[in-house]
C-alpha positions as CSV (number, residue, x, y, z in Angstrom):
1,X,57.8,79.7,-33.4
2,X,61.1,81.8,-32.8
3,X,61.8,82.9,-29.3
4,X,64.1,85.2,-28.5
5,X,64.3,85.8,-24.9
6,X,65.3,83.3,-21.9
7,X,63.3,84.3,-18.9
8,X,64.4,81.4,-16.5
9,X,68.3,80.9,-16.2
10,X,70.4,80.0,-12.9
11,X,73.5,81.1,-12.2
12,X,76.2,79.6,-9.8
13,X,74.9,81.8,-7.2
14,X,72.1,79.3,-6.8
15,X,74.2,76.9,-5.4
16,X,73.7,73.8,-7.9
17,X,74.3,75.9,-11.0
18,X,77.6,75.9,-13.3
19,X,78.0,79.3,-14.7
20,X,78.5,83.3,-14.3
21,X,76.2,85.6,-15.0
22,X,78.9,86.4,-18.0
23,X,79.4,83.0,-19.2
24,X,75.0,82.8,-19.4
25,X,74.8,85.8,-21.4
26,X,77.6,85.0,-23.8
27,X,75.2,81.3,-24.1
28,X,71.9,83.6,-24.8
29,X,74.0,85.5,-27.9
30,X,75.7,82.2,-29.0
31,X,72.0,80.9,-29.0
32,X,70.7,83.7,-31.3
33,X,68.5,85.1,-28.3
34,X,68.1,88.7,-27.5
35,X,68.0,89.1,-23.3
36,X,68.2,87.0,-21.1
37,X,67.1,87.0,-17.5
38,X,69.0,85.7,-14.5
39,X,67.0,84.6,-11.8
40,X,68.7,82.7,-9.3
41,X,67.0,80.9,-6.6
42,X,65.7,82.7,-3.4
43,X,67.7,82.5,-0.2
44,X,65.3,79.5,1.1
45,X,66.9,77.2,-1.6
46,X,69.7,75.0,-0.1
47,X,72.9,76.3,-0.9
48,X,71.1,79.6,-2.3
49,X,72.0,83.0,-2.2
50,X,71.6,85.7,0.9
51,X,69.3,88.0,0.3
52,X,72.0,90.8,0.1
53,X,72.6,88.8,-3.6
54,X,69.4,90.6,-4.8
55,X,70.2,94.1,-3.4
56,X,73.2,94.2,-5.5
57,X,72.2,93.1,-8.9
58,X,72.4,96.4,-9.8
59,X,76.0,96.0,-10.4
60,X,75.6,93.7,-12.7
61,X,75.2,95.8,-16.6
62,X,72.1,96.0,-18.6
63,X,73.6,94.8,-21.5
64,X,76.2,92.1,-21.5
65,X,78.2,90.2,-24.9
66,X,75.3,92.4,-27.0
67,X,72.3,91.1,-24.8
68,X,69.7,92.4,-22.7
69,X,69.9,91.4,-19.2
70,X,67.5,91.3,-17.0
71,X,68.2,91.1,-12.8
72,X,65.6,88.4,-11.3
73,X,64.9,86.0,-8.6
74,X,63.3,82.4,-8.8
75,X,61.7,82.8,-5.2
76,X,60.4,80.1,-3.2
77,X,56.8,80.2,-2.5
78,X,56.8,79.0,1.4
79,X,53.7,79.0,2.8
80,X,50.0,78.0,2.2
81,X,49.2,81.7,1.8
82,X,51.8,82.2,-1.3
83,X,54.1,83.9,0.7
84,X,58.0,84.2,-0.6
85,X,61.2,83.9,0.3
86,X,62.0,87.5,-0.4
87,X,60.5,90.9,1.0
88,X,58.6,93.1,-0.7
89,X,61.2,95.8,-0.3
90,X,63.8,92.9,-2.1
91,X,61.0,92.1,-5.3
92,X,60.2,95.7,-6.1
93,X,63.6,96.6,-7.3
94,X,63.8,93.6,-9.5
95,X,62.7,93.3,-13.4
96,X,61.6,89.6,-13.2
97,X,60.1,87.4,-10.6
98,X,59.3,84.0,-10.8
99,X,57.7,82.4,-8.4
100,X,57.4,78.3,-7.5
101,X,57.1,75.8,-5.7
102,X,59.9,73.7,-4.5
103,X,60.4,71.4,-1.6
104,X,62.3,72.0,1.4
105,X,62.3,76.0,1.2
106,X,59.6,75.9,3.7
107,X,56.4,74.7,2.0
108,X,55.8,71.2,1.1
109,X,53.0,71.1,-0.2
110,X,49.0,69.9,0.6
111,X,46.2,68.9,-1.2
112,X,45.1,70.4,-4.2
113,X,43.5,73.4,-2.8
114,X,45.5,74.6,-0.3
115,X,48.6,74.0,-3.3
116,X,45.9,76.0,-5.6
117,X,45.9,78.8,-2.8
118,X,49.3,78.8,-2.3
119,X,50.2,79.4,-6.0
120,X,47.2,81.7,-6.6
121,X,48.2,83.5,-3.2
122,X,51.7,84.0,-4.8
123,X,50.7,85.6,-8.1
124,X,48.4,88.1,-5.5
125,X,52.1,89.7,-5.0
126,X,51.8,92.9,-6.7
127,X,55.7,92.3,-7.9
128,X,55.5,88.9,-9.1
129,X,55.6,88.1,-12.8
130,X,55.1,84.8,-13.3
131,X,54.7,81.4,-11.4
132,X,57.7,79.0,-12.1
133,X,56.7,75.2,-13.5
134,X,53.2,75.3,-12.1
135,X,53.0,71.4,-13.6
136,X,55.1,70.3,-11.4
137,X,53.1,67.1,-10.2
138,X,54.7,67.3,-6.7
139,X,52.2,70.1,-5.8
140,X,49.3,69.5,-7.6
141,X,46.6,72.5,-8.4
142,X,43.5,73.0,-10.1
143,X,44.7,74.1,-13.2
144,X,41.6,75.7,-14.6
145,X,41.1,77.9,-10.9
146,X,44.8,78.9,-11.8
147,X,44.6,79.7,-15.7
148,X,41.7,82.2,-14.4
149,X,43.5,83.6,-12.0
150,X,46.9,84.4,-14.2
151,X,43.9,85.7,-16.6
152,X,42.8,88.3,-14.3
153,X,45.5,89.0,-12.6
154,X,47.6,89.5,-15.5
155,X,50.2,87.1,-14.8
156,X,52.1,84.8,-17.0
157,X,52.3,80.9,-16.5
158,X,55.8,78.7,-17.5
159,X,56.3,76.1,-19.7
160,X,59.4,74.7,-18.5
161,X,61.4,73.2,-21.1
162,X,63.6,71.1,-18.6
163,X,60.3,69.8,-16.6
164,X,59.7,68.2,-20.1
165,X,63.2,67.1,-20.8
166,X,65.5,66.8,-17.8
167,X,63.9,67.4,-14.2
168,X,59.7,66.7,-13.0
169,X,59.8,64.4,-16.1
170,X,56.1,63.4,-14.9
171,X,55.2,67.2,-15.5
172,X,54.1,66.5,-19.1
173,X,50.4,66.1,-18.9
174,X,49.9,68.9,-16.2
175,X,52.0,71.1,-18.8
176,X,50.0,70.6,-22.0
177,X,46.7,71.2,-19.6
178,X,48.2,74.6,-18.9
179,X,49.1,75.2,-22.6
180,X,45.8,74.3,-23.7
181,X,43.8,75.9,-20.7
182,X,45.9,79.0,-21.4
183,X,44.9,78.8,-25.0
184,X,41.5,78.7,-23.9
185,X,41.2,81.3,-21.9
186,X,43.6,83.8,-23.5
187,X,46.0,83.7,-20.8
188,X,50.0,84.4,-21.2
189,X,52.8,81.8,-21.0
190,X,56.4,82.2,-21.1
191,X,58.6,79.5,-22.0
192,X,61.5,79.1,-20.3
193,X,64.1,76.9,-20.1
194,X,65.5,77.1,-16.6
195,X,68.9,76.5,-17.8
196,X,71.3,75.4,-15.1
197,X,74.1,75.6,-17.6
198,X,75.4,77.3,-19.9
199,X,74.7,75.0,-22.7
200,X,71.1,74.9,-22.0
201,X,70.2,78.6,-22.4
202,X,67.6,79.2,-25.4
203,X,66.9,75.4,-24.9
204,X,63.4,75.4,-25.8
205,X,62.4,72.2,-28.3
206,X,60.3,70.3,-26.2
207,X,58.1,73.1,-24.8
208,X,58.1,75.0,-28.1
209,X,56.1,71.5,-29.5
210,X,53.8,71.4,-26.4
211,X,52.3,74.5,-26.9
212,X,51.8,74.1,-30.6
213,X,50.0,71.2,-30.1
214,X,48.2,72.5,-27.3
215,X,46.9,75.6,-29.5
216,X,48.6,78.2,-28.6
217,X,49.4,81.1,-30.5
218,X,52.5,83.7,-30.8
219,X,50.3,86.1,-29.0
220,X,49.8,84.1,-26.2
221,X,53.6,83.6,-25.9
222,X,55.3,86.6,-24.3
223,X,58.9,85.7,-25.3
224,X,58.3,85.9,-28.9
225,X,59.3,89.4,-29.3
226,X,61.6,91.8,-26.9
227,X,58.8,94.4,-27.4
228,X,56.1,92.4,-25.7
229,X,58.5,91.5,-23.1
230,X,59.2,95.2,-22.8
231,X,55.6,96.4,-23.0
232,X,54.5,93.7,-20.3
233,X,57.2,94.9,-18.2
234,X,56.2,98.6,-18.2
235,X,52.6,97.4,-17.9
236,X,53.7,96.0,-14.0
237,X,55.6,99.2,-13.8
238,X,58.8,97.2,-13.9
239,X,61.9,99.9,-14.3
240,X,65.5,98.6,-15.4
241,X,67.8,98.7,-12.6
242,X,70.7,101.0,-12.8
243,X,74.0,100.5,-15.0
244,X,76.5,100.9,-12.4
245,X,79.7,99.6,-15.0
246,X,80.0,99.6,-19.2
247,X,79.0,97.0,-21.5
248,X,80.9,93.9,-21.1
């Protein structure tokens, strides 16, 4: 399986990330990949980025060292409703958003349901894309309730090649369920590799072997092909934001 997009990557703007924008682009083309998307933490992230951040990614070009770029946000899911860290007004004008769970941005999780609500309640946003790590076994959800939901909703689900490798190293078995619950039901994953440096962009070994084994197919896999990322896109009425400076 060849991917050839990274649709998780950090920036220094998150606060505990090495790199520019620049420098993570020149890593996607270095790394054989076609776009890239930078999506830095929300602003509830310690050490994150103000809101403003967002607002101005349209500075930033479409098309950087030969790569598609794409201007997103890693918000913080921070209440038991699915709530985020970033306003509706902020989410619309952005071409990816994750969403996820992570502790101390304001919800800490609960027991399996309310976590289930809460990550279910999040990909209810009409501008959400797709929910960040959902394994992560700090927050606990019924998988299959979510797998449905991405389903209908139309939402994609991560594999998370670091939760496998560097970070939520417990993540494993919750990840293959997804994988092979996703498989089941037909529902999209992305893989990402939520790269915090540059030389993890395109990093995708570990996650690339889950979902094999877990059965699922190219189709199933939206980060297989720039076309699919572009139709899904379009599908969620997702519009490029504005080149404001040349090709760097």
């Amino acid at each position: 399986m060849r991917l050839v997009a990274d649709l998780h990557t950090h920036s220094v703007a998150s606060g505990h990330a090495y790199n520019t924008i620049d420098e993570m682009a020149r890593a996607a083309r270095d790394a054989g990949l076609e776009m890239i998307a930078i999506t830095d933490h929300g602003p509830n992230i310690p050490g994150g980025p103000h809101r403003y951040y967002f607002g101005n990614l349209r500075v930033v070009p479409a098309t950087i060292a030969g790569v598609e770029v794409l201007k997103g946000v890693e918000a913080n899911i921070i209440s038991p409703a699915g709530e985020l860290d970033l306003p509706d007004r902020a989410l619309k004008k952005l071409e990816f958003v994750l969403a996820g769970f992570h502790v101390g941005t304001g919800y800490d999780g609960g027991t399996v349901e309310e976590n289930t609500r809460a990550m279910i309640g999040a990909m209810e946003n009409p501008y959400v894309d797709a929910i960040a790590h959902p394994g992560n076994p700090a927050f606990q959800v019924d998988i299959e309730e979510v797998v449905r939901a991405a389903k209908r909703l139309g939402k994609l689900l991560e594999i998370n090649n670091s939760s496998l490798t560097i970070v939520r190293l417990d993540s494993r078995d919750n990840c293959f369920r997804f994988a092979e619950l996703a498989a089941a039901h037909g529902a999209t994953v992305v893989i990402g590799s939520d790269a915090h440096h540059a030389s993890r962009v395109g990093v995708f070994d570990a996650a690339i072997e889950l979902v094999q084994r877990a059965g699922l197919t190219e189709d199933l896999v939206l980060n297989t092909s720039v076309g699919r990322i572009m139709d899904f896109l379009r599908s969620r009425g997702k519009v490029r934001m504005e080149l404001e400076r040349p090709e760097v």
